[in-house]
C-alpha positions in Angstrom: -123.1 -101.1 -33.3 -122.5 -101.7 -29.0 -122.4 -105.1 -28.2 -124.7 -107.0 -26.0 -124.7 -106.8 -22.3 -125.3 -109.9 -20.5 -127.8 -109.7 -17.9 -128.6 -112.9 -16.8 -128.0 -117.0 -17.8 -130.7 -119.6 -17.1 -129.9 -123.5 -17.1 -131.5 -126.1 -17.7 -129.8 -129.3 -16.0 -131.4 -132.8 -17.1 -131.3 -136.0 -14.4 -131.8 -139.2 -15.5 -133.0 -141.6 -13.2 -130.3 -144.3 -12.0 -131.1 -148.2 -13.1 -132.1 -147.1 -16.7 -130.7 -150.0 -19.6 -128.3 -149.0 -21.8 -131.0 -148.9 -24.3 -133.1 -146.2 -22.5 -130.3 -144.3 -22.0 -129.4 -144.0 -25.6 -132.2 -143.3 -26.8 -132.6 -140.3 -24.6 -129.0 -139.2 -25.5 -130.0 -139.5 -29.1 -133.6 -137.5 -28.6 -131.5 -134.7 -26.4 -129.0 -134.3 -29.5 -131.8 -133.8 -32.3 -132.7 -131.0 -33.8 -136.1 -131.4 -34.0 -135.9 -131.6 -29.6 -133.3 -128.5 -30.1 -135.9 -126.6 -32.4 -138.9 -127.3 -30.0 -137.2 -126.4 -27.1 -135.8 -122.7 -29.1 -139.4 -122.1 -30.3 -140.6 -122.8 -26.5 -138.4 -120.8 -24.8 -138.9 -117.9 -27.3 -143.0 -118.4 -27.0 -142.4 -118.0 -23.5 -140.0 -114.7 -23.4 -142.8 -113.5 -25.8 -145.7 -113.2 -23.5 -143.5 -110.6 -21.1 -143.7 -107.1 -22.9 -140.8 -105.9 -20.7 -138.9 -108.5 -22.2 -139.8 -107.5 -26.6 -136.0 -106.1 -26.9 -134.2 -109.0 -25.9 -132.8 -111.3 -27.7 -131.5 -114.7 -26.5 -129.6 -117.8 -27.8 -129.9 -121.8 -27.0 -126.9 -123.2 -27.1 -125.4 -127.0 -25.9 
C-alpha cells in the first residue's frame, strides 16, 4: 500500500489572557489535556471536513 502524501497542516495556537491566577490557569491546562476536550475537538474537526465532498478521501489525525 503507497503511503500518504502530506498536503497541507493546520494549527491551532491557544492564548491565554495575561493576569489569570494560578487557579484559572490550571484548570484550563487540565481541561486542554482531557480527553473528553481531545474527543470533542476530533469529532468537530472531522464534522467539519465532512460537509466538503472534495474532501470524502481524506483522512486526517489530531495530535498534541
Amino acid at each position: 500500500m503507497a503511503k500518504p502524501i502530506l498536503i497541507d497542516e493546520i494549527h491551532l495556537t491557544i492564548f491565554m489572557p495575561p493576569g489569570l491566577r494560578a487557579e484559572s490557569f490550571r484548570a484550563i491546562r487540565r481541561t486542554l489535556r482531557s480527553g473528553r476536550f481531545q474527543a470533542a475537538l476530533r469529532r468537530a474537526v472531522h464534522g467539519v471536513l465532512a460537509r466538503y465532498a472534495a474532501l470524502g478521501k481524506i483522512t486526517c489525525t489530531l495530535t498534541r
